[in-house]
N, C-alpha and C positions, 0 to 999 in steps of 0.2 A: 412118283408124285410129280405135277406140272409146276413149272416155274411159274411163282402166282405175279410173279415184277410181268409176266406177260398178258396174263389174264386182264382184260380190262368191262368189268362188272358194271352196270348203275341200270338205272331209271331214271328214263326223261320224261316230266311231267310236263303237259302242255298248257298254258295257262294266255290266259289276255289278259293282261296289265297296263296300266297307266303308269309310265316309268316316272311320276314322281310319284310314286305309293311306296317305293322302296330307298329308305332314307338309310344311304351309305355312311352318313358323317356319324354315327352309333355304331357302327360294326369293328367287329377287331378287323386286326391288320390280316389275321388268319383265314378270317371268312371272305374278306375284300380282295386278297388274292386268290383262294377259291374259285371266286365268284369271276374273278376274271379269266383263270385260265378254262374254266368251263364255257365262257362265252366266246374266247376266241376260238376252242376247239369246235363246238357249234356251225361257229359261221365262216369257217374255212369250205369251202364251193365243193370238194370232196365229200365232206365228212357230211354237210347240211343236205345233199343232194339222199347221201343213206338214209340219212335220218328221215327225209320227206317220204322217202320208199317204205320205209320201216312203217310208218304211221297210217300210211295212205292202204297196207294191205292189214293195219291191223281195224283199223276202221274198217273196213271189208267186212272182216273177221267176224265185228260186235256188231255191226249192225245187218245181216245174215241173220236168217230165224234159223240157224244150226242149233243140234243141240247135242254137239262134240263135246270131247274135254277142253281141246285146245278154245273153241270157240265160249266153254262157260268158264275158263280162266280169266279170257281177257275180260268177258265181260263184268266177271267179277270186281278184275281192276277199275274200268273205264265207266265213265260217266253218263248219261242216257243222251248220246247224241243226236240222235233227232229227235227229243224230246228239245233238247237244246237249239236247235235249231229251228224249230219250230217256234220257241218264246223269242227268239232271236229276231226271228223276221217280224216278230210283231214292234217289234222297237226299231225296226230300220225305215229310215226317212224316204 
């Protein structure tokens, strides 16, 4: 059996926010620390650089007209990004 104190598991969802939509003075003290050591782990120059890599070949992945496993998992997950991208430029100045 593996030492699961080593296994480190999640999903990072990507999102665009307007950081006052996320109102901290409601949250418990549990989630607030959470919430911070997920953002320092993030944006330590090491770990955010994986993370851009991770994202950048999974976008690949989904927007590819494969029609692998791997390729209709992610899609499964992920959102219609050039659909998105597409409504997106219609709202850019």
């Amino acid at each position: 059996m593996k030492d699961r104190k080593k296994i480190k598991l999640g999903k990072l969802n990507f999102y665009i926010i307007d950081d006052n939509l996320l109102d901290m003075k409601s949250k418990s003290y549990g989630y607030k620390r959470l919430l911070s050591e997920q953002y320092s782990y993030i944006n330590k120059p090491e770990n955010k650089a994986k993370i851009m890599e991770k994202a950048e070949k999974i976008y690949s992945i989904v927007t590819k007209n494969s029609k692998s496993k791997m390729s209709k998992f992610y899609k499964d997950l992920s959102c219609d990004f050039k659909l998105l991208e597409e409504k997106s430029a219609e709202y850019k100045v």
